[in-house]
C-alpha positions as semicolon CSV with decimal commas, in nm:
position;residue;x (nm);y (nm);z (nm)
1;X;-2,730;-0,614;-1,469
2;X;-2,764;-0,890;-1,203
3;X;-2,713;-0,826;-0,868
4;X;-2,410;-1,129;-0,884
5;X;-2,267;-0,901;-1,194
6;X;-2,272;-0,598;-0,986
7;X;-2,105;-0,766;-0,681
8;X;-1,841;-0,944;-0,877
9;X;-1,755;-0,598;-1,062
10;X;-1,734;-0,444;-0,763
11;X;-1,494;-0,716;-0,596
12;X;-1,285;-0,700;-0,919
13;X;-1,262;-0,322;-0,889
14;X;-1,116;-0,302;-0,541
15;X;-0,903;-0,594;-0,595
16;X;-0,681;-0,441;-0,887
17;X;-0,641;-0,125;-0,659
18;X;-0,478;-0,331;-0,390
19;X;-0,167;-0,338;-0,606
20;X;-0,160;0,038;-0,648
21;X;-0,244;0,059;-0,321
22;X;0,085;-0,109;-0,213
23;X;0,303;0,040;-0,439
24;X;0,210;0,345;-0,364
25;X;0,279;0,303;-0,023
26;X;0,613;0,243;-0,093
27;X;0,680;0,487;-0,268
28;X;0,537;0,711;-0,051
29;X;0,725;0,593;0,269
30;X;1,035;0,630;0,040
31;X;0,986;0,929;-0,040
32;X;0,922;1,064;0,363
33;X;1,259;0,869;0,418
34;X;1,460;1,079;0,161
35;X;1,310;1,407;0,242
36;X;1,415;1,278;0,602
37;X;1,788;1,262;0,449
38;X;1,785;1,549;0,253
39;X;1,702;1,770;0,586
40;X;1,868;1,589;0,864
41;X;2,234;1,446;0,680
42;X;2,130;1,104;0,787
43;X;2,176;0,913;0,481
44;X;2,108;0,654;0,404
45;X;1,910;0,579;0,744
46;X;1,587;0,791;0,661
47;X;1,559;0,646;0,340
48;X;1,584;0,300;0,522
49;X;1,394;0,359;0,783
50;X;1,118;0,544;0,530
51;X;1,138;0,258;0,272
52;X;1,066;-0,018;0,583
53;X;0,799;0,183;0,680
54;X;0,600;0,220;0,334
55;X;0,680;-0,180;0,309
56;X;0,503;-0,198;0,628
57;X;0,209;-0,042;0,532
58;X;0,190;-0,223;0,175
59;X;0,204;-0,533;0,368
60;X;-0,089;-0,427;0,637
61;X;-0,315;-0,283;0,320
62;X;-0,269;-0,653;0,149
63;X;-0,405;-0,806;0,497
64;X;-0,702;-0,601;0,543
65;X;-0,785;-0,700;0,088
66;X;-0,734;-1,052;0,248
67;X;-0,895;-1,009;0,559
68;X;-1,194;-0,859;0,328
69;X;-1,204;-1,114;0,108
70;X;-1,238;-1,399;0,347
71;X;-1,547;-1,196;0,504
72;X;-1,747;-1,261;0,144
């Protein structure tokens, strides 16, 4: 393979994780967030708080994929 082919398969690869990447951290923060309200009684506010948190973090991994891709 070319060295272009390698780079662009590469680039390809890392760009169809980003969606995973976000959903799962989503999930993940709502997850946290209803374990929160399962032990504390807090419902629905650790499941809020959890969800805005994973959102958070989907958001920030979609900046650094853009961030990375501006660099190349």
């Amino acid at each position: 393979m070319k060295k272009r082919d390698v780079r662009w398969l590469k680039e390809v690869a890392y760009f169809s994780s980003v969606g995973l990447s976000v959903a799962l951290s989503i999930f993940i923060g709502l997850g946290v967030g209803l374990l929160i309200d399962s032990k504390t009684g807090w419902s629905p506010w650790g499941m809020f708080a959890g969800l805005g948190l994973g959102i958070a973090a989907g958001f920030r991994n979609l900046g650094l994929a853009i961030k990375k891709s501006r660099k190349l």
